[in-house]
N, C-alpha and C positions, 0 to 999 in steps of 0.2 A: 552523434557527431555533427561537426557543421562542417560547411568548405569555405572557401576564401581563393582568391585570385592572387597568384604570386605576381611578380613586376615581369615576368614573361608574358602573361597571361594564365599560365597553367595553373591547374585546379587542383588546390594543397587539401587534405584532411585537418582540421584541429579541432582536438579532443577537448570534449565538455569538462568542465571544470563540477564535479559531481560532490553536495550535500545527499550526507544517507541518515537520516534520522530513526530510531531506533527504541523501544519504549521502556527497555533495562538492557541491565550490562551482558545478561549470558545472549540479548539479541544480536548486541553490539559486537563482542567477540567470535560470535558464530559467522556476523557478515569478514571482519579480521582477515579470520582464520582465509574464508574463498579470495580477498581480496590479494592477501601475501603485499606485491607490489603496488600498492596502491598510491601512489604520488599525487593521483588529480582528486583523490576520494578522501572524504572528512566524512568521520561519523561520528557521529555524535547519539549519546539519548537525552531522547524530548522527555519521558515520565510517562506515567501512567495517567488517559484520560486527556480529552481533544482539548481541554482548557490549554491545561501541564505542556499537551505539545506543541502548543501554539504558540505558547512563551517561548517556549526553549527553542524552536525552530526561527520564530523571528531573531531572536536574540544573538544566532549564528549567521541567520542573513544579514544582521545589521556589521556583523564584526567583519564579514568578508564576502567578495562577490563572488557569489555560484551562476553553472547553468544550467544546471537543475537540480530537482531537489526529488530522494527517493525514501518514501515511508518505508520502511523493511522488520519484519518480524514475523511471529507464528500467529494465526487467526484460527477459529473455530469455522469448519467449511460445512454447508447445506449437506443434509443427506443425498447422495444421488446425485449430485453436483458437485461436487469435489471430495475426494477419497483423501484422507487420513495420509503422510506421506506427500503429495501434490503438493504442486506450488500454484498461484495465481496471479496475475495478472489484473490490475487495475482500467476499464476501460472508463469507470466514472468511479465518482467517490462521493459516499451518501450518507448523511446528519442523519439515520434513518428515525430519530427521536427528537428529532428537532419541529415540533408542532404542537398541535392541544389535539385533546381527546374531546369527543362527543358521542352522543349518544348511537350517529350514525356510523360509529369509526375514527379511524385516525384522521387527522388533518395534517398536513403537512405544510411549513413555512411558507412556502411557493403558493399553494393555495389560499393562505391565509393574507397574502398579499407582502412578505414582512421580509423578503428578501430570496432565498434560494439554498436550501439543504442540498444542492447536486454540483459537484465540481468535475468541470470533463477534461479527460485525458485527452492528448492528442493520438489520432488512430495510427497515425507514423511511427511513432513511438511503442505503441501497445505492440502492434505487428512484430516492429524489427525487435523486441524486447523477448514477445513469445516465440518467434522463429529460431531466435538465439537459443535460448535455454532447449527449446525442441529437439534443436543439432544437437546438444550433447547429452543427448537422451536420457532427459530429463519429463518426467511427466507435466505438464502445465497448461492450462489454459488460459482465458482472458475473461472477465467477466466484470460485472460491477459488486464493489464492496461495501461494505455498510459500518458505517460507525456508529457505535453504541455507550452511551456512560453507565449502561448496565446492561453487560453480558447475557443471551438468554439462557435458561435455564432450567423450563418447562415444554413441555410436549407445546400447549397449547403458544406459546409468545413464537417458537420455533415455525410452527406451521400461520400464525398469523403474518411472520415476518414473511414467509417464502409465498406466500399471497402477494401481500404487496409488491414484493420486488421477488416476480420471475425470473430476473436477468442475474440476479444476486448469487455468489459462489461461497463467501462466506462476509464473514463478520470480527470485527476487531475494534480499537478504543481510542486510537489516536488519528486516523485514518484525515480524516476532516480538520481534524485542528491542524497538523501536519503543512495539508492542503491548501486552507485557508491562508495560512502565513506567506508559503509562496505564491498564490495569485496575488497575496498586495501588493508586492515584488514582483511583479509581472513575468514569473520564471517558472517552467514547465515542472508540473507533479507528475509522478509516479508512485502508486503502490503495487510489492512486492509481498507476498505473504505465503507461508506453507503451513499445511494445515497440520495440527497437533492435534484435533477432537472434530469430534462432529456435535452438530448446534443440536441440542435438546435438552432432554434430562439430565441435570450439572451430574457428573460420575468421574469424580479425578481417578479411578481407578483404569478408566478407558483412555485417557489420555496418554499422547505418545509424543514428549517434548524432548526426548533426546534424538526421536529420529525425524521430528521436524526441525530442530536446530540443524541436524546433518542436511538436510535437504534446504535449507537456509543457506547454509557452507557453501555449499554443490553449486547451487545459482550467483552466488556473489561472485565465484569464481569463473563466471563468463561476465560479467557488467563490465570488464576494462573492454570486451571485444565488441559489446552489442550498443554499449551508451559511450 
């Protein structure tokens, strides 16, 4: 929310004008569903993949002005760092593949001098977003999330990633393109995400996406109170 000065003086509330971008349609309908009344919220899906939602996320900031802009969907969360069910919170957002390989390791853009794989959230934001969802006893935390254009899939990429990025709660595919499109637009990101799998060894049989959609639900349905 922001404030504003009435012609009294006194300090009025006005509500954000909220894009929620979303990476298919059963994400889309599951934020819907929490949203019911949603009058200041547009969602839309960006696609699959930080390109795809890059497009589509500009292409919605260009057709009408937001004040902010919210990535929302299911991600794959860290063993031990976010449980299956849980939802998460964006405190930064990370091209986690965005670099060249060497012999010593990954390199990452930032290092390689060529721009910046990390887009930060604002901590205002993160807070009043997790304390929200907290209240209505919801499980969630805040953590930094990682964008991938290929999802892990083995023991070993799982445990390389959670090296790199200690701070990291899970992983998903639009996150940064999302991202990207609102800092051009100089308008606040947010990623939302509840976890459907845990990152390792691919086993669509472990996977639990009808009761992270419901926990997708669950949180959409406080975003008119907390943004």
């Amino acid at each position: 929310m922001m404030t504003h000065h009435n012609e009294d003086g006194a300090i009025a509330e006005q509500k954000l004008r909220v894009l929620i971008m979303t990476s298919v349609e059963a994400e889309r309908q599951a934020v819907l569903r929490g949203l019911q009344d949603h009058q200041r919220f547009d969602v839309c899906v960006a696609g699959v993949g930080s390109v795809q939602a890059a497009i589509n996320t500009t292409k919605a900031l260009q057709a009408t002005t937001y004040d902010m802009v919210v990535n929302a969907g299911i991600a794959g969360g860290f063993v031990s760092r976010a449980a299956i069910g849980s939802l998460v919170v964006s405190n930064a957002i990370i091209a986690a593949d965005l670099g060249a390989e060497s012999a010593d390791g990954f390199i990452s853009v930032d290092e390689l001098g060529f721009g910046t794989a990390r887009i930060a959230v604002d901590d205002s934001l993160v807070e009043r977003v997790t304390e929200g969802l907290r209240a209505a006893d919801l499980s969630v935390q805040a953590g930094m999330i990682l964008t991938l254009s290929t999802v892990t899939g083995t023991q070993e990429t799982a445990e390389s990633l959670a090296t790199r990025f200690p701070a990291a709660v899970a992983e998903a595919m639009e996150g940064y393109g999302v991202a990207a499109a609102a800092a051009a637009y100089g308008i606040p990101v947010l990623e939302l995400r509840s976890i459907s799998n845990s990152i390792g060894p691919r086993n669509r049989d472990a996977w639990r996406i009808p009761e992270a959609l419901n926990a997708l639900t669950l949180a959409s349905a406080r975003l008119e109170e907390v943004l």
